[in-house]
Legacy VTK file of the C-alpha trace (Angstrom):
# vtk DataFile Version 3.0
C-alpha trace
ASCII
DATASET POLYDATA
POINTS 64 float
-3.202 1.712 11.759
0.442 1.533 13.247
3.763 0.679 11.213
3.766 -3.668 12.237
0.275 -3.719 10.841
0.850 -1.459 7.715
3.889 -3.976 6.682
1.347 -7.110 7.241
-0.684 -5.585 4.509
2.250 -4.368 2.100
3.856 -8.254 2.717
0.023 -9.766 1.720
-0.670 -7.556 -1.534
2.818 -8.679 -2.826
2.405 -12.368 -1.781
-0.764 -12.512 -3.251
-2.809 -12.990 -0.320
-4.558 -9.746 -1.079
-5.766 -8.504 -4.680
-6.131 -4.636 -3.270
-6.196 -2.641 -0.091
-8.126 0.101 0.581
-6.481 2.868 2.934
-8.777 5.443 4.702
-7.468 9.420 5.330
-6.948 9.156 9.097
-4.245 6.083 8.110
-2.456 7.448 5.036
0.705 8.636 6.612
1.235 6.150 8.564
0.516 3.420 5.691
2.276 5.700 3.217
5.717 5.981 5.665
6.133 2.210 5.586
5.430 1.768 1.784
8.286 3.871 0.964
11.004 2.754 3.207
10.080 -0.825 0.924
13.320 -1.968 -1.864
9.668 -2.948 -3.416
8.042 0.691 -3.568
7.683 0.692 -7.163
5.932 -2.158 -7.126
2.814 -0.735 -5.887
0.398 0.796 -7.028
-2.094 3.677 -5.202
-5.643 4.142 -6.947
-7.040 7.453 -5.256
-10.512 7.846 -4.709
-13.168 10.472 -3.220
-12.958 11.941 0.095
-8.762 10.842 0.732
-9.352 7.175 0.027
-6.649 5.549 -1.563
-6.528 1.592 -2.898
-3.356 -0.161 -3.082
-2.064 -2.772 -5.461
0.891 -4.572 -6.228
1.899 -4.953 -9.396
4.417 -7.367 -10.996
6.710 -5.038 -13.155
8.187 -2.261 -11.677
6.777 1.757 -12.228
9.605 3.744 -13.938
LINES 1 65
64 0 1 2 3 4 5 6 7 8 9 10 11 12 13 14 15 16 17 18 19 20 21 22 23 24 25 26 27 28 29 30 31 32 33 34 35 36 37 38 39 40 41 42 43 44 45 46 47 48 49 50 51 52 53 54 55 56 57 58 59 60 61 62 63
């Protein structure tokens, strides 16, 4: 996973193109770095799961 690739994914969960993404350990920081520099952070969502999995969605309305 490296930064061009991690915004490819953020840009296809919020256009749609993708219902959820599912991020392994080894690629968290590097996924997680991107996500956060987003105006659209709040906007998505990260489900975590066993072993350091975590799955990504956008969603619509804004998290407080």
């Amino acid at each position: 996973m490296n930064e061009t690739l991690a915004e490819e994914i953020l840009d296809k969960l919020k256009n749609g193109e993708l219902n959820e993404y599912k991020i392994q350990k080894e690629e968290f920081m590097v996924f997680r770095k991107v996500l956060v520099a987003r105006e659209d952070f709040k906007h998505f969502r990260g489900i975590a799961r066993h072993k350091g999995e975590v799955i990504y969605q956008y969603i619509q309305e804004a998290r407080s």
